[in-house]
C-alpha positions in Angstrom: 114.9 -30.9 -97.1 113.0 -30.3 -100.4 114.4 -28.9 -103.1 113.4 -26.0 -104.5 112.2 -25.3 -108.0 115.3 -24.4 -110.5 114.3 -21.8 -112.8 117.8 -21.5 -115.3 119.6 -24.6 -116.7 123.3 -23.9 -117.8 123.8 -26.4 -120.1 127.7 -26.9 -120.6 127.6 -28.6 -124.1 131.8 -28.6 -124.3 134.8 -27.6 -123.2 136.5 -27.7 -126.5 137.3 -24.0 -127.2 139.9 -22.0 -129.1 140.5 -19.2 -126.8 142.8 -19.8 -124.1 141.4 -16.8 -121.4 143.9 -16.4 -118.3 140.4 -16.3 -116.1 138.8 -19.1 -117.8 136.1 -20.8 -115.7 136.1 -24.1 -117.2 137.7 -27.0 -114.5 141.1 -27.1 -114.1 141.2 -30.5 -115.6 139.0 -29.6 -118.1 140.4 -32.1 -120.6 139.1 -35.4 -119.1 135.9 -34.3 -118.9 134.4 -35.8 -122.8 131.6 -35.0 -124.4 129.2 -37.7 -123.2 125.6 -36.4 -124.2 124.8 -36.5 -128.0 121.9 -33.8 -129.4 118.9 -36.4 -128.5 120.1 -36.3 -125.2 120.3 -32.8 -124.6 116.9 -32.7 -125.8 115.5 -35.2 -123.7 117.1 -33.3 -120.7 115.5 -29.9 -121.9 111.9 -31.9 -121.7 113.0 -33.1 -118.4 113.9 -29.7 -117.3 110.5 -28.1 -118.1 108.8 -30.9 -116.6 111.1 -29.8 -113.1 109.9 -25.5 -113.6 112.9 -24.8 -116.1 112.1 -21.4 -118.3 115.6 -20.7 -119.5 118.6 -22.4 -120.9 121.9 -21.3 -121.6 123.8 -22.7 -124.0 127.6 -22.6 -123.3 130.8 -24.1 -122.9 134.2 -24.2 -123.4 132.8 -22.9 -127.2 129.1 -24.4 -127.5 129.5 -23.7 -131.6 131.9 -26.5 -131.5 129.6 -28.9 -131.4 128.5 -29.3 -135.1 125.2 -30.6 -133.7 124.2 -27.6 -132.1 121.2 -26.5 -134.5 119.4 -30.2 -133.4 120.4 -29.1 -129.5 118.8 -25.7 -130.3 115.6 -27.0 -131.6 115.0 -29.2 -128.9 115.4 -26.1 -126.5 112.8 -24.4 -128.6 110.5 -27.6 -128.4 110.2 -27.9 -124.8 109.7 -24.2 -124.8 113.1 -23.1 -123.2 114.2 -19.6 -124.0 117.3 -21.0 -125.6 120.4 -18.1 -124.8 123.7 -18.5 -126.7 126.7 -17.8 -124.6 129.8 -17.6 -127.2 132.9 -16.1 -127.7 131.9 -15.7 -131.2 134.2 -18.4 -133.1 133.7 -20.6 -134.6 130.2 -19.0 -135.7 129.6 -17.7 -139.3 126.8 -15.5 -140.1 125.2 -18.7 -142.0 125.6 -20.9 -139.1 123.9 -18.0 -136.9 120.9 -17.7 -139.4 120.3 -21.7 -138.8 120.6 -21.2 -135.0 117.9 -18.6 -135.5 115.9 -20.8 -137.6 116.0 -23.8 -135.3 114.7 -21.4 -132.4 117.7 -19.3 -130.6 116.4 -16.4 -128.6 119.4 -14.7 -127.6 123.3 -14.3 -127.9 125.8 -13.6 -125.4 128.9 -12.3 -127.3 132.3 -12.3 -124.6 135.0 -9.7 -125.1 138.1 -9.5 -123.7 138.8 -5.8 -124.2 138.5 -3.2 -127.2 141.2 -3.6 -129.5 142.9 -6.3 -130.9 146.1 -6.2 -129.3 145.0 -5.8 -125.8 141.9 -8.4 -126.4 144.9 -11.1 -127.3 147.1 -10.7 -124.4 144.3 -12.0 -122.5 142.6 -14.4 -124.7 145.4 -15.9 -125.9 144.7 -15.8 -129.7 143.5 -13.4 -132.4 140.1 -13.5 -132.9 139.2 -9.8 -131.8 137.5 -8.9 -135.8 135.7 -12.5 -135.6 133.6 -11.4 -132.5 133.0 -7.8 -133.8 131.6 -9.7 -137.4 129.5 -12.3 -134.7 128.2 -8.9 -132.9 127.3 -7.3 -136.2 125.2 -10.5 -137.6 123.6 -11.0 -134.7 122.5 -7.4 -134.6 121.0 -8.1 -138.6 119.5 -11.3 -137.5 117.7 -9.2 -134.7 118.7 -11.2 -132.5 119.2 -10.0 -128.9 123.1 -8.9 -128.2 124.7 -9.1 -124.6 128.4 -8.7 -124.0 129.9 -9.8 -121.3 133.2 -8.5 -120.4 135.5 -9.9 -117.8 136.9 -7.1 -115.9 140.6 -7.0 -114.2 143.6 -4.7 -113.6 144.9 -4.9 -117.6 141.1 -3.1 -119.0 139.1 -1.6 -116.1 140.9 1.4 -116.7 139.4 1.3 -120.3 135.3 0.8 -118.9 134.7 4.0 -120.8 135.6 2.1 -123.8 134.4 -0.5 -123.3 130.9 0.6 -122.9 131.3 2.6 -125.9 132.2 -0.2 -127.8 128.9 -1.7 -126.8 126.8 1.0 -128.0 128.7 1.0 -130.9 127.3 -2.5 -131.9 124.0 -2.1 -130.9 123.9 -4.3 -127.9 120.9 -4.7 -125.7 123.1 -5.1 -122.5 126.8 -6.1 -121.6 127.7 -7.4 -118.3 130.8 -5.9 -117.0 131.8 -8.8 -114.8 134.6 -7.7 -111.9 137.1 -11.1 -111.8 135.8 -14.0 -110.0 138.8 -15.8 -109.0 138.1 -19.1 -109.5 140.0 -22.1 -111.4 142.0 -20.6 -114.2 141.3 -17.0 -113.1 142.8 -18.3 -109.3 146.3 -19.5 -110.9 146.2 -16.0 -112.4 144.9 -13.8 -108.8 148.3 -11.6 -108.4 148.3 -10.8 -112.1 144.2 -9.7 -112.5 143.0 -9.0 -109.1 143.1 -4.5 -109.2 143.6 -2.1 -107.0 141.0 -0.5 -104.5 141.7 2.7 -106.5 141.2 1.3 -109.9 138.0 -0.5 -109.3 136.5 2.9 -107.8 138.0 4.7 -110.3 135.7 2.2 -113.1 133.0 1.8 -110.4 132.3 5.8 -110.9 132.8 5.6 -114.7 130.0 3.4 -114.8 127.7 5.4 -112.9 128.5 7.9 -115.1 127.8 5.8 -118.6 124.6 4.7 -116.8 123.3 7.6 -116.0 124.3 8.7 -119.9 121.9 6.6 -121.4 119.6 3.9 -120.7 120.8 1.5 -123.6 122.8 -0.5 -123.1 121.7 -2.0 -119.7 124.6 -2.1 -117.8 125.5 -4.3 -115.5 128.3 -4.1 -112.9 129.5 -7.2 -110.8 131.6 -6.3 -107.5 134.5 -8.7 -107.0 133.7 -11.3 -104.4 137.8 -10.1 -102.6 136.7 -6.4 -102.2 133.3 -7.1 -100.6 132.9 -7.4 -97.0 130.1 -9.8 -97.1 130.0 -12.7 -99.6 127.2 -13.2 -102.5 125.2 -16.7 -102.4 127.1 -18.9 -105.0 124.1 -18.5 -108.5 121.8 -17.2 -106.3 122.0 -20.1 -103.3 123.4 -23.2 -104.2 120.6 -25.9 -105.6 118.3 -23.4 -105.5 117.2 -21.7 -108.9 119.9 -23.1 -111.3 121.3 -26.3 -112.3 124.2 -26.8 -114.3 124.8 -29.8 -116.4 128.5 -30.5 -117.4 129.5 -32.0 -120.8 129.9 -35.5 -119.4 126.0 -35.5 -117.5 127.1 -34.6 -114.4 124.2 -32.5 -113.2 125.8 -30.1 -110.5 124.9 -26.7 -108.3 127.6 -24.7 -110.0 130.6 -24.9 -112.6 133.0 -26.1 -110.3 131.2 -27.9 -108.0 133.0 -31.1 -109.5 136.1 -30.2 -108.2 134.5 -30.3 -104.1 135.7 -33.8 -103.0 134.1 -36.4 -101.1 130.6 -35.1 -103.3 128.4 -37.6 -104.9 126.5 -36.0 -108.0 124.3 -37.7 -110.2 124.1 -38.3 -114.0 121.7 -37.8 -116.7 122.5 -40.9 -118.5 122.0 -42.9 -115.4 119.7 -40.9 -113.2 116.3 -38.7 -114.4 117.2 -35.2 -114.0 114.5 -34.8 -111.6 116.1 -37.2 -108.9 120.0 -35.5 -110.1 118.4 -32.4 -108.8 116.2 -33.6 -105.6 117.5 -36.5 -104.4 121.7 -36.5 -104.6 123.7 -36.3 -102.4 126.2 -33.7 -103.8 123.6 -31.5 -104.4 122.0 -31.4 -100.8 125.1 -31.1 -99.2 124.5 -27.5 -99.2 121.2 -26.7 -99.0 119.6 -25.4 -95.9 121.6 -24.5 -93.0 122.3 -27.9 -91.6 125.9 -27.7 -92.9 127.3 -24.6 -91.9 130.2 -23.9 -89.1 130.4 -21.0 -87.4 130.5 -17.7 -87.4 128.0 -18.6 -90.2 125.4 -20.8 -88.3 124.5 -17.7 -85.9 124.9 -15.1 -88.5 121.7 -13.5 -89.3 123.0 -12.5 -93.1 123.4 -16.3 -93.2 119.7 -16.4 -95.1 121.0 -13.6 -97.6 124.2 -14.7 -98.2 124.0 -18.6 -97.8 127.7 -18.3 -96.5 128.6 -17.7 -99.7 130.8 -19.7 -102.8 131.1 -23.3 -101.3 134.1 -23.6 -104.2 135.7 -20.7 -103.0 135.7 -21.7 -99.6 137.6 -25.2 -100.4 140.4 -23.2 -102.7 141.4 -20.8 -100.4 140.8 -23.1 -97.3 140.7 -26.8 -97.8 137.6 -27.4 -96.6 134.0 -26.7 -98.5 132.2 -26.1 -95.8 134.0 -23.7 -94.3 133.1 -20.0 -93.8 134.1 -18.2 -97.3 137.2 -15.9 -96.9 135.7 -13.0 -98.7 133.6 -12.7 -95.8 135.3 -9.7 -93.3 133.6 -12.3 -90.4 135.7 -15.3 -91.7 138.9 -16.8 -89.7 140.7 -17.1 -92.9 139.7 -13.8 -94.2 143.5 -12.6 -93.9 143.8 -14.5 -97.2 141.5 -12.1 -99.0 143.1 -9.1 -97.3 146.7 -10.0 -98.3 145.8 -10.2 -102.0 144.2 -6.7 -101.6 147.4 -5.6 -100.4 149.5 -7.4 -103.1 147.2 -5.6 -105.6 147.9 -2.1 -104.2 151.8 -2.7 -105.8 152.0 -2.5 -109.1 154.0 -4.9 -110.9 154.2 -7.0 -113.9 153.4 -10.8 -113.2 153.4 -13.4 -116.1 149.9 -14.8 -116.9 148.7 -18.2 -117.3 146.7 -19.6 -120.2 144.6 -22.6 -120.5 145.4 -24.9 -122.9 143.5 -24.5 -126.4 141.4 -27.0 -127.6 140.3 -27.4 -131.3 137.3 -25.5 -132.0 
């Protein structure tokens, strides 16, 4: 079939990052995948990728202001005419260094936090950089640049959403993304510990109708878990359909982990033009259309909304990619989903597990 045109490039310039986030949705094996494409590179893909329909790039990682390089990656966004979108967790990024990301032609900033004090914002990242990010949201705000945050929700802070969203307000963000769990990689070693109850996501699910209907700034943004829906989301919006994501070694992919699905064949930038990566390989046609799908997908008639949805979470919970995914209430092995609701329901103190640090 042909492929469609991809709109959004998540460009993936690292996985070196200081913060070690018990959900982190980096590969597992993170570590062996180097950083392969220097800053002409990156800018020759961002020519090629609004030569293929491209408007927007984000910029992200691992920590994408590890890369010292990253004002010359920037600037070559800005020359192909990408709307070039920071996604950070704020370190290591001085108010100087933000100035000449702004100079060299950064549109926007997505700032991550892991919850609304210091303390509690460790325990999950793993080290202390709580005041860093607050300074990060602060010169961003000077800089006028726009501010998103994005903040992971789970059982240890969505009964602090009221907070939270204040917090936001209080830095002058445009919009913050509260983002329910997705329990994939890191976040998947870490399910008994994150995933909440029924009553505790309702509980935030009403707050945040409340906070919306407030005020109209920030935007707010509120992301179901994929294990208390009864019907799956498409993976990004259908997989190899509007976004591409490019991993730090070239590997041009349909989705973050999409690496980690075996038996795939996917395509790199230093060997392939981004154009064929995205038409023409096989790992990224393997999903596309309908062809692929079992049953009870292949007769289902949500199959056009849904795509069957996440392709990567069908393989972890099920061995087999192609396979119907569990969140679905319609799926074989949806007892998997259900028994982790029920875990959730007891509370109980489970140790969490970080991902290794990596020099920023």
């Amino acid at each position: 079939m042909s492929a469609p045109r991809p709109w959004n490039l998540v460009a993936e310039l690292t996985y070196r990052c200081p913060l070690r986030c018990v959900y982190c949705s980096n590969p597992l094996d993170f570590a062996r995948v180097s950083d392969a494409l220097d800053a002409p590179a990156w800018c020759d893909v961002f020519e090629q990728a609004a030569g293929l329909g491209v408007v927007h790039v984000g910029l992200t990682g691992g920590e994408p202001s590890a890369r010292r390089d990253l004002e010359e990656i920037v600037a070559g966004a800005a020359r192909a005419e990408l709307h070039a979108h920071l996604v950070t967790a704020g370190t290591p990024l001085s108010e100087r260094r933000l100035e000449a990301l702004a100079a060299a032609g950064l549109r926007s900033v997505q700032l991550s936090f892991q919850d609304v004090d210091r303390d509690a914002s460790d325990r999950i990242a793993g080290r202390s950089f709580f005041e860093q990010k607050l300074d990060c949201a602060r010169a961003v705000r000077r800089l006028g640049l726009p501010l998103t945050l994005n903040v992971v929700l789970h059982r240890h802070n969505l009964s602090r959403v009221r907070e939270i969203i204040a917090l936001a307000r209080a830095l002058d963000a445009d919009r913050i993304e509260l983002a329910n769990v997705q329990l994939h990689g890191f976040a998947l070693r870490n399910a008994e510990a994150l995933l909440p109850s029924r009553a505790e996501l309702d509980a935030a699910s009403e707050t945040v109708r409340d906070e919306t209907l407030r005020s109209a700034r920030p935007e707010i943004l509120f992301v179901l878990p994929d294990w208390y829906r009864d019907r799956p989301k498409p993976c990004m919006g259908g997989l190899g359909a509007r976004t591409l994501v490019i991993d730090p070694s070239g590997r041009v992919l349909p989705c973050h982990a999409a690496a980690s699905l075996p038996g795939l064949e996917f395509w790199n930038v230093a060997h392939r033009s981004l154009r064929e990566a995205w038409e023409d390989s096989p790992g990224m046609n393997a999903f596309r259309g309908e062809e692929w799908m079992q049953p009870p997908c292949r007769s289902c008639p949500e199959r056009f909304r849904d795509q069957g949805g996440c392709r990567c979470q069908a393989f972890a919970l099920t061995g087999d990619a192609a396979a119907t995914d569990p969140a679905c209430s319609l799926s074989p092995h949806h007892e998997v989903v259900l028994r982790a609701r029920e875990g959730a329901e007891r509370a109980h103190a489970v140790a969490l597990r970080y991902r290794d640090a990596t020099p920023g």
